[in-house]
N, C-alpha and C positions, 0 to 999 in steps of 0.2 A: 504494500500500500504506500503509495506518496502523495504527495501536495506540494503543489509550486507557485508561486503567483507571479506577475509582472512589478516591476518596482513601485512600489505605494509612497504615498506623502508621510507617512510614520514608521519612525525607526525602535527598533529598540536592539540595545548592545551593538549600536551601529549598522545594522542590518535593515534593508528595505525591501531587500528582494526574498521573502521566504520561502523558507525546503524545507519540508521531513518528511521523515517517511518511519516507517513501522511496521511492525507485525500482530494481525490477532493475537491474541490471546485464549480468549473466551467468547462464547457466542449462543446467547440461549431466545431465539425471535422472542419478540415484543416481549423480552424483560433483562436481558442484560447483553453488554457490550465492549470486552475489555481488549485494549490495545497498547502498544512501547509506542513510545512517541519520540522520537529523535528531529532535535531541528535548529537551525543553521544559526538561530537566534537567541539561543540560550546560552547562560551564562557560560555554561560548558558545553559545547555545540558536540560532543558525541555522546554527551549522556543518554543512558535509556530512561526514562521515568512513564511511566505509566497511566493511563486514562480508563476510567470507566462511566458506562452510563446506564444507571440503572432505572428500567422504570415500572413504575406500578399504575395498576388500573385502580382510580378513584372514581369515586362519584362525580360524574359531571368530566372527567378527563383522563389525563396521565400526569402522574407525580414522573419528573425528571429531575436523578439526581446526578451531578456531574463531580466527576475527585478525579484530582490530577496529583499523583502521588510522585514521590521522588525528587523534590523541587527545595530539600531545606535548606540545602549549600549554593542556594542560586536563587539570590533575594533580588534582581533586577526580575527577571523573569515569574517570578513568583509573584509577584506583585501587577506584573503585567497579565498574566492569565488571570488572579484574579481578579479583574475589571474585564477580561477577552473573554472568557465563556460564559458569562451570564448573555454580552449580546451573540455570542450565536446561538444559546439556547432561545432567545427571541426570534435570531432571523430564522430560526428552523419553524420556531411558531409559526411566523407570518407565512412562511412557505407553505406547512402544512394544511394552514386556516384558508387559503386560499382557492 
């Protein structure tokens, strides 16, 4: 699995063009999603740290939960996902709502 993008107006650890790529993990449909995350932009750009996204069926929706593990020794980055995956659990909203 990877992700690339074209160069954006925001940088973080100097980087504007981002890469990573990874490998499942785990995979159980519509309740869990776990993946290594390596990417060009972290503190330490070969680390593997980890993603999961867990979700449950609620009343009225899905509870999505998102943990990015891995990240203690990499405070630029850590700080940067958390404010980044709250808006893409948005834009995945609006995608889905659509």
């Amino acid at each position: 699995m990877g992700l690339r993008n074209h160069p954006g107006s925001q940088s973080v650890n100097g980087v504007n063009e981002y890469k990573c790529r990874g490998e499942i993990l785990e995979y159980m449909p519509g309740r869990l999603l776990v993946y290594t995350w390596i990417a060009n932009w972290n503190d330490q750009p070969d680390s593997v740290t980890v993603v999961s996204w867990d979700l449950k069926a609620i009343p009225g929706g899905t509870r999505v939960r998102v943990t990015h593990s891995g990240l203690a020794a990499q405070p630029v980055v850590r700080d940067a996902y958390r404010g980044g995956w709250p808006g893409v659990v948005a834009n995945l909203q609006k995608f889905l709502e659509q």
